[in-house]
C-alpha positions, -999 to +999 in steps of 0.1 A: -945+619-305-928+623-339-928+663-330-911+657-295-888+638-307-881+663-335-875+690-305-851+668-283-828+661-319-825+699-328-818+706-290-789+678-293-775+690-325-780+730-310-755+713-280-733+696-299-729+725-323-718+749-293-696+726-279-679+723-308-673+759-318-657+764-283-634+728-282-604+739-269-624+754-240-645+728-234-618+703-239-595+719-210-629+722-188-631+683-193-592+675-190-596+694-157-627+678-142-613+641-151-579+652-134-595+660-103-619+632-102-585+608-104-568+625-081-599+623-057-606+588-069-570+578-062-567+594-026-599+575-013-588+540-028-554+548-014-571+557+020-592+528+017-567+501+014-541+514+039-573+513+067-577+482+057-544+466+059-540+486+093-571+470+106-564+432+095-529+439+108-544+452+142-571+426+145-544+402+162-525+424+179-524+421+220-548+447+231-525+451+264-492+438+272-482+428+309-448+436+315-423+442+347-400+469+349-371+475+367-344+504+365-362+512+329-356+477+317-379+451+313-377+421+336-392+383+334-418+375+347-428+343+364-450+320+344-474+314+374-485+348+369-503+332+336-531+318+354-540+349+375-541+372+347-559+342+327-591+350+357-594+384+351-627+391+329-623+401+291-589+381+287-587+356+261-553+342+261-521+347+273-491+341+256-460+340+271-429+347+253-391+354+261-377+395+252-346+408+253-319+420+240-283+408+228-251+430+223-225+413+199-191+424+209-176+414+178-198+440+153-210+461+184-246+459+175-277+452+197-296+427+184-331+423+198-338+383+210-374+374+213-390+339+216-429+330+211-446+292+210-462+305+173-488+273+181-506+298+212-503+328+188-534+336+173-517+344+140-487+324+148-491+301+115-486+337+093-452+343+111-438+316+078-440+344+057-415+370+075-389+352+065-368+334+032-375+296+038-391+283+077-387+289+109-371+260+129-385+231+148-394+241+180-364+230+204-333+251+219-299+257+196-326+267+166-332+301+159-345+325+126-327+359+118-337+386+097-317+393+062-297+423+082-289+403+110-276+378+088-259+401+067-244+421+099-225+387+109-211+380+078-230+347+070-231+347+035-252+317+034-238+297+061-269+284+082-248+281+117-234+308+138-227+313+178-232+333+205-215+344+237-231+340+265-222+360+298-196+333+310-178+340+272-188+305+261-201+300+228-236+289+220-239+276+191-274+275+164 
């Protein structure tokens, strides 16, 4: 035992010995390996986390959505057409919501106008986040705008603003 253990010490101190006549080498052969195995290290975490951000985004997500077109634009569509899709097999909701899109004469933007009951959305209750304090009550003349909407109309804080409708009245929210 005594003479084994005797061998494995004079073989540690033959290998510590070499490796320290040739540092420089042997420190460059290390700087090089650990580089690599960060950058490989990095590029699977990296990797790893975007798949899974993409797949809890996507596990929500419509897996199909119905739509009528006509002349390249979308159209409504009624809602009695809910309980006809809701009988074909391997659909588990429906959710019908209100898409379109609004051109504002006075900054000549196109602002897209949608409208969802976030109660029927499967991840309706996350939608509080998107935005800087709540969505509204449910209930016409309410409405939530994204920071560049809201900066693109000049509101500077203001939490009413209007509308034209197609007649040129004014809606107001």
């Amino acid at each position: 035992m005594n003479q084994s253990f005797e061998k494995n010490l004079n073989l540690l101190d033959y290998s510590l010995s070499s490796l320290w006549r040739r540092k420089l080498k042997n420190l460059g052969i290390v700087t090089v390996f650990a580089g690599v195995i960060f950058l490989v290290a990095s590029f699977q975490i990296l990797t790893s986390s975007l798949t899974n951000v993409a797949q809890e985004m996507l596990k929500e997500t419509p897996e199909i959505v119905v739509q009528k077109m006509s002349a390249g634009r979308q159209e409504s569509i009624p809602l009695s057409y809910i309980n006809s899709l809701d009988g074909i097999f391997g659909i588990r909701s429906t959710v019908p919501r209100i898409w379109g899109y609004y051109f504002d004469e006075t900054s000549g933007a196109n602002y897209t106008v949608m409208a969802v009951d976030r109660n029927l959305m499967p991840s309706g209750k996350k939608l509080e986040m998107v935005i800087e304090g709540s969505f509204p009550d449910e209930g016409q003349g309410a409405a939530a705008l994204g920071r560049e909407v809201a900066i693109n109309m000049k509101l500077a804080g203001r939490r009413n603003f209007s509308l034209f409708r197609p007649d040129l009245s004014l809606k107001a929210f």
